[in-house]
N, C-alpha and C positions, 0 to 999 in steps of 0.2 A: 758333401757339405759336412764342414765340423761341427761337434754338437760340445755343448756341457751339460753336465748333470747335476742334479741340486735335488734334496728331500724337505718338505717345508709344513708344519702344522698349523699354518693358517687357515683359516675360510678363503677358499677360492673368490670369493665374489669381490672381496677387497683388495688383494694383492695386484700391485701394477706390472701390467703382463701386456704384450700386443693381443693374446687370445690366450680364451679360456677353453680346454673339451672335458667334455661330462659325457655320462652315460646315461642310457634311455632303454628302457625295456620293453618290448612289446606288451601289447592283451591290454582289456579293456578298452574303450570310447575314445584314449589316445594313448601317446606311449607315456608312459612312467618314470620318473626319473628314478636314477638307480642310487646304490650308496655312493657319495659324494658330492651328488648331484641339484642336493636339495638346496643349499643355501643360494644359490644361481636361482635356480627352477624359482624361489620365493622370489626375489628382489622383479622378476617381472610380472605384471600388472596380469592376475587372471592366471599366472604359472607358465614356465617355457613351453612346459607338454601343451598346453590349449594351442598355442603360436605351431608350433611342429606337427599337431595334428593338420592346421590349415595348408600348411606348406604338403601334406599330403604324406609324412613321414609315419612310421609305423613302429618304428625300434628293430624293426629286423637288421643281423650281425654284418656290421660293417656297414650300411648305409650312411653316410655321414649327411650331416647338411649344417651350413651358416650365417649365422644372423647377428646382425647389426644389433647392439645390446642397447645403444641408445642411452649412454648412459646410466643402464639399471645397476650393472656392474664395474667394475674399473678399468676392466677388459672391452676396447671398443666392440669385439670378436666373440661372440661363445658359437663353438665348435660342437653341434649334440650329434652322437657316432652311435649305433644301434647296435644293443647287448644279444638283442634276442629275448626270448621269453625268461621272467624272472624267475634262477630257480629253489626250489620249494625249500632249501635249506639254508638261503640268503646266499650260500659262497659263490661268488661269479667264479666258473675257472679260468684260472689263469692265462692259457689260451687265448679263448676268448676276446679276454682283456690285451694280451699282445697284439690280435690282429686287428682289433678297434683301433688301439692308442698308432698302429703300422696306419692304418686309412684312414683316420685324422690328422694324421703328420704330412701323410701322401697330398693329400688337399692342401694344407695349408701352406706345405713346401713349394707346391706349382705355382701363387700366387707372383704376380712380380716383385712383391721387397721379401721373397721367401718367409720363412716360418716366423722369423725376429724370436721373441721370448714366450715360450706358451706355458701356461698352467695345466698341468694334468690332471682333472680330477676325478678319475675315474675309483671305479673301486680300490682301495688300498688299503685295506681294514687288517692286511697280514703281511709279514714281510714276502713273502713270495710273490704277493698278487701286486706289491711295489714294485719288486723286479720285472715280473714281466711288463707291465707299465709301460718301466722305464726302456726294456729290451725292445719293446715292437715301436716305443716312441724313436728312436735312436735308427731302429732298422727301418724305420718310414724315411726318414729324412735323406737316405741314402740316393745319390746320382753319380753317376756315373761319365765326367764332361771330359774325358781327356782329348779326346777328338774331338770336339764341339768350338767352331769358330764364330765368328763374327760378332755384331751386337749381344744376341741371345746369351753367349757362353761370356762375354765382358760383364753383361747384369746379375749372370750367376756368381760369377768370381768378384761383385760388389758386394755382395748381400751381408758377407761374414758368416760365422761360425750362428746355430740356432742353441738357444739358450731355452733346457727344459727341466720344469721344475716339477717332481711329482708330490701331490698331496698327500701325506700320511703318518699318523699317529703309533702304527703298528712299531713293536719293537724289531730292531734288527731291519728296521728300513734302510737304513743307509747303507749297511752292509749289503744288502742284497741287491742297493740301487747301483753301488761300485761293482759287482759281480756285473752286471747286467750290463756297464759299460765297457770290460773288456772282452765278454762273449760280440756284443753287437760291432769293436772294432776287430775282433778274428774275423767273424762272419762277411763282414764290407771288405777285409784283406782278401780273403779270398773271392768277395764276388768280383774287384777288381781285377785279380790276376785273371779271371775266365773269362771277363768281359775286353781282356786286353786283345790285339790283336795278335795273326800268329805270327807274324812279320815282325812281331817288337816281343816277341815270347817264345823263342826258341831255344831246346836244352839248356843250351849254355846262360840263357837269361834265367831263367828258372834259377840253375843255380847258384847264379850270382842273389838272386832274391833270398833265399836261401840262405846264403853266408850274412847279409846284412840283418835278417831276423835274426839269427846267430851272435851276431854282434851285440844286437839291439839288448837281446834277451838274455844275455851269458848262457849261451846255449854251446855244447861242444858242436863242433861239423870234422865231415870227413866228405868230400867229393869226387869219385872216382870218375876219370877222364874217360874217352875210347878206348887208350892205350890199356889203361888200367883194367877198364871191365874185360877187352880181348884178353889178356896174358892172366886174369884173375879166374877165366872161363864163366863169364854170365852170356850165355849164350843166348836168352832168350831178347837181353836188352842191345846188345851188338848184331841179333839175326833184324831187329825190325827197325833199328836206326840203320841198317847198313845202306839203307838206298836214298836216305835224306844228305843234303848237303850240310845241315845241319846234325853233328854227332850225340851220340845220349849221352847221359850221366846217369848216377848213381849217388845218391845226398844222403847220408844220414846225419839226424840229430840226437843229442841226447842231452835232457835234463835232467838231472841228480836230487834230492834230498837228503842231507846228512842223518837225517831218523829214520827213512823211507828203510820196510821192508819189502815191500812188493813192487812189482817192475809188469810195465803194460807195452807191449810194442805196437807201432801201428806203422802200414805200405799201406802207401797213397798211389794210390794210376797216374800217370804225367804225360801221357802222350799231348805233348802241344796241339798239335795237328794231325787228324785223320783225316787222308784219303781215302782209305782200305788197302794202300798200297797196290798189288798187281790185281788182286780181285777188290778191283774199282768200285769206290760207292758211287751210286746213281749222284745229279748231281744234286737233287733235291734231301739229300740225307748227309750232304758233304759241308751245307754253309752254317750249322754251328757245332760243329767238331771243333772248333778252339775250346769247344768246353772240354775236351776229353783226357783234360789234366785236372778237376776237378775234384778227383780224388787226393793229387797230392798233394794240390794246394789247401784243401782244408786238412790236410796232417800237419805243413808247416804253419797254418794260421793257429791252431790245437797248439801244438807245440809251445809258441808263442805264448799262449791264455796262460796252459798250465804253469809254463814258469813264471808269469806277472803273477796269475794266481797261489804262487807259491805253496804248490800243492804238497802234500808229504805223501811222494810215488816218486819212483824211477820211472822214466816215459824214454821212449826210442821212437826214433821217427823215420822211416825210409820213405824217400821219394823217388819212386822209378822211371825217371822221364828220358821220352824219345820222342823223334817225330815219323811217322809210319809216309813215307813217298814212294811212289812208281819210279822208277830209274834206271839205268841198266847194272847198276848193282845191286838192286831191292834181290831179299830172298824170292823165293820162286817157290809159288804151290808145288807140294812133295820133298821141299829141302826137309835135312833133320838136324836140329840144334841141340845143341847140348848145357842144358838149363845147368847154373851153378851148383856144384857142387858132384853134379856128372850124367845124370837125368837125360833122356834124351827123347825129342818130340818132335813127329812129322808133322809138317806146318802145310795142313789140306787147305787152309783159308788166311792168306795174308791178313782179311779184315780181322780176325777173332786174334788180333794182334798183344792188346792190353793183357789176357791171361798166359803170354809168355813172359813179358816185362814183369809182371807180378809175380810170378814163380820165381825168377831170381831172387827178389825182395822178399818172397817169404822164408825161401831157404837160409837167405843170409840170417834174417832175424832169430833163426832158434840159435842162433848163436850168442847172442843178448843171453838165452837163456832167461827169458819173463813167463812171467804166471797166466801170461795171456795176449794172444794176436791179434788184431784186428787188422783187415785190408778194408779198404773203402776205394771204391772204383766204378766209374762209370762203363761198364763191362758189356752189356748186352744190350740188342733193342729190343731182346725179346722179354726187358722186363717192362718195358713199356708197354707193350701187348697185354701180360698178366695184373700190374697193377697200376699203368694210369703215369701219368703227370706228374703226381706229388707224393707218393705213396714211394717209397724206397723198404726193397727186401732184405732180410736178416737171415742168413741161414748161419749153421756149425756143426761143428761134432758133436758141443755136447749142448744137452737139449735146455738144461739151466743157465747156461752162459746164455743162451740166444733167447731167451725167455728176458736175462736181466738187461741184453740192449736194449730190445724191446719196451722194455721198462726205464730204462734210462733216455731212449730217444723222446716217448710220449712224456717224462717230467721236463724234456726242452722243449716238445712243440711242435716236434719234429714226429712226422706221420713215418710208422713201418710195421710191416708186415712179417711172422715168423713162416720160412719158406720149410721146406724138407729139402732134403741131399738123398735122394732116392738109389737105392746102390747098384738096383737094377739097369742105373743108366752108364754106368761105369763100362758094360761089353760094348757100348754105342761108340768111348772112344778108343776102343784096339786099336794097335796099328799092327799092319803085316811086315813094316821094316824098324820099328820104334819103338821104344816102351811106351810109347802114349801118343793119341791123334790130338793134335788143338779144337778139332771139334768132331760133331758125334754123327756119324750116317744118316741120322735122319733130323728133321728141324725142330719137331718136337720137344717142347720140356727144354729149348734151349736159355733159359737163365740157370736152369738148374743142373744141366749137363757142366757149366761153363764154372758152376760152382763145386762139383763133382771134380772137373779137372784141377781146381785149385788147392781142393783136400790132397790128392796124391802127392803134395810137394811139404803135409803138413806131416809132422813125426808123432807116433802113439805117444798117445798121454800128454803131448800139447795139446791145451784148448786152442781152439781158436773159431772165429768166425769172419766172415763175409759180408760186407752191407754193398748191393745192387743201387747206384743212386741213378743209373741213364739217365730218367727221367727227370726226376724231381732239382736235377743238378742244375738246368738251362730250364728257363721257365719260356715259350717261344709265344706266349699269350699272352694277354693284358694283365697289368697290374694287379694284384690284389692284395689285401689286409698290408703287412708289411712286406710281401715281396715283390719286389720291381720285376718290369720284362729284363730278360738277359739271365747272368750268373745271379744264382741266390747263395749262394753257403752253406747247401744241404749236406747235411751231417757233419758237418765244424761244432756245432753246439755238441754234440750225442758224445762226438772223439775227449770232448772237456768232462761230460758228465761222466764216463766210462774212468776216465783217470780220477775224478773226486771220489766214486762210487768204490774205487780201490784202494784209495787215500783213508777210506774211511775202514779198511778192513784188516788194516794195520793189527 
């Protein structure tokens, strides 16, 4: 669904709107209405809170519920969406208020005449706590109909574009409310590319996507073919497409700033489709591997931000896509590749496919020559083992770099954890015929062996780091706050904030 955006200093309770949403806090006899909330909460007879305690509502985060205003307000709709407990210094975090403003959009978009026009008027007492607002209002509204027929997907394609206004006085609202719409259309580019199918998403579409964001964005591209990456020697991207009928590619982008001193590179993972290739995945771990390019579609959505956001950084972007098939050409457990630039790797696990593909991509990029790497790749399952669903890993060389993703992912929103790169795991991947095994004798500490492998292709005194997103990248459960089931956009925000965060160090 299309949205617009608007910042408005009126009283929510007057402005003509299909729906209003407020915020509601937990504790005490009912819930509370939070900052913004009041002037709504007054205009009903006895206060909204008395009404929402009946209804059985508490204010716990994300609970929403909606009621007929009756007239009290202009809005026939007010929307009250639960903050949680009020905290003791007034500031809602901004969080918070993202995955509120995501599950009252969620509701209101399921409706049959969808969202129409809604009044936001949750906390927005700061420009930040605007943007997110506006960011988790924007990421609620998101679906996903491209395959969707009949009546159902005609009512959706009536609705139009939803029209959302947020409430706020703070300075520097607008600006932050325009930030916030082109992070939330990166984030929906990429959850669409993942939720695409792999039969309408292979290499070659990829990077056709690619060149038209290219276009879009005055972004340079460069696309290397099969031919190109065989005779260029990326061995790692031509050993795990060789058995797909479909060939890899190799995409880079780059976006320039004329005052820019500092330059950020970022390899994205592309594999359209995992099988595991010859060591087969079961087939219960096989039907959503279309997400397993997930990485490099949020480098190309990144990409995109940064240059609408006109950021002052150089940004590089590789995309290393293939599609990994059994065939009678696929590589064979025990073959050894010879990763770009001359590196060479016996391949014990067709599945552990993505850290060959990345390895070319990271080689190529110290040739950028930037102050800083970053890969983001759905790489392992075994980080879903270590942290879960939604939580995405951070590891690097150096231990201040991965400290400041860390810090840059939680100011988007975006949950991650700082992993180690333990050196003692390095004998695990020997090889007896290879400078390097793809994977490590024992199963053990596999995210972090997988990130151990990725270091060997990085050169002393490059920074660089690693973000693990498997999990948090394909959400396979219910809806929640702003993220829908399917592709979310996990770490497309973190890739925009890492390039501002360098922008600024000018």
């Amino acid at each position: 669904m299309s949205t617009t955006l608007s910042v408005n200093t009126e009283s929510p309770s007057s402005l003509d709107a299909d729906a209003v949403v407020v915020g509601y806090h937990s504790g005490g006899d009912a819930p509370e209405p939070a900052s913004g909330a009041h002037s709504v909460d007054a205009a009903f007879s006895g206060g909204l809170g008395s009404t929402l305690s009946l209804l059985g509502a508490s204010g716990a985060p994300e609970e929403v519920h909606t009621i007929a205003s009756l007239g009290a307000v202009s809005a026939p709709v007010v929307v009250a969406v639960g903050l949680g407990p009020a905290p003791t210094d007034g500031a809602v975090d901004p969080d918070v208020l993202s995955r509120a403003a995501g599950a009252a959009l969620r509701a209101l978009s399921a409706r049959p005449e969808g969202a129409g026009r809604v009044v936001l008027a949750l906390p927005a007492s700061t420009a930040e706590q605007a943007g997110a607002v506006a960011l988790g209002a924007e990421l609620g509204c998101y679906s996903f109909d491209r395959y969707r027929t009949g009546e159902k997907a005609e009512k959706k394609a009536a609705r139009g574009a939803a029209t959302l206004t947020v409430v706020s006085e703070a300075d520097g609202a607008a600006d932050a409310v325009e930030r916030a719409a082109v992070l939330a259309e990166a984030v929906s580019f990429t959850r669409d590319l993942v939720n695409t199918a792999p039969a309408d998403l292979v290499p070659e579409d990829l990077a056709s996507a690619a060149q038209e964001i290219a276009q879009q964005a005055e972004l340079e591209i460069e696309v290397l073919d099969e031919r190109a990456l065989s005779e260029g020697g990326y061995g790692g991207l031509t050993g795990v497409g060789q058995g797909s009928a479909n060939p890899p590619r190799l995409v880079r982008l780059a976006y320039s700033h004329p005052e820019a001193t500092r330059k950020v590179a970022f390899v994205g993972k592309g594999i359209t489709f995992d099988s595991g290739g010859l060591s087969l995945k079961p087939a219960g771990s096989m039907d959503w591997m279309k997400s397993d390019m997930s990485g490099a579609a949020s480098v190309l959505a990144a990409m995109r931000a940064i240059s609408t956001l006109g950021l002052k950084v150089n940004a590089v972007g590789y995309l290393t896509v293939a599609e990994n098939m059994p065939s009678g050409t696929a590589q064979r457990p025990s073959d050894v590749l010879s990763i770009y630039g001359g590196r060479t790797v016996e391949v014990l696990n067709t599945d552990a496919e993505g850290r060959l593909v990345m390895a070319d991509g990271l080689v190529r990029a110290h040739e950028d020559e930037p102050d800083l790497i970053v890969d983001i790749a759905t790489l392992t399952g075994a980080q879903l083992v270590a942290l879960g669903t939604r939580v995405f890993a951070v590891m690097s060389n150096d231990d201040a770099v991965r400290d400041e993703i860390v810090a840059a992912a939680t100011a988007e929103g975006e949950a991650s954890w700082p992993m180690p790169l333990p050196a003692e795991l390095r004998a695990g991947l020997d090889s007896s015929v290879a400078d390097i095994a793809n994977v490590a004798g024992e199963r053990w500490g596999g995210m972090l062996s997988a990130g151990v492998f990725l270091q060997e292709f990085i050169e002393e005194g490059t920074k660089w780091a690693h973000l693990d997103i498997a999990g948090p990248s394909f959400n396979q459960g219910g809806p929640h706050g702003y993220t829908p089931k399917g592709g979310t956009g996990a770490g497309t925000r973190t890739l925009v904030r890492i390039a501002e965060d360098y922008a600024r160090k000018q």
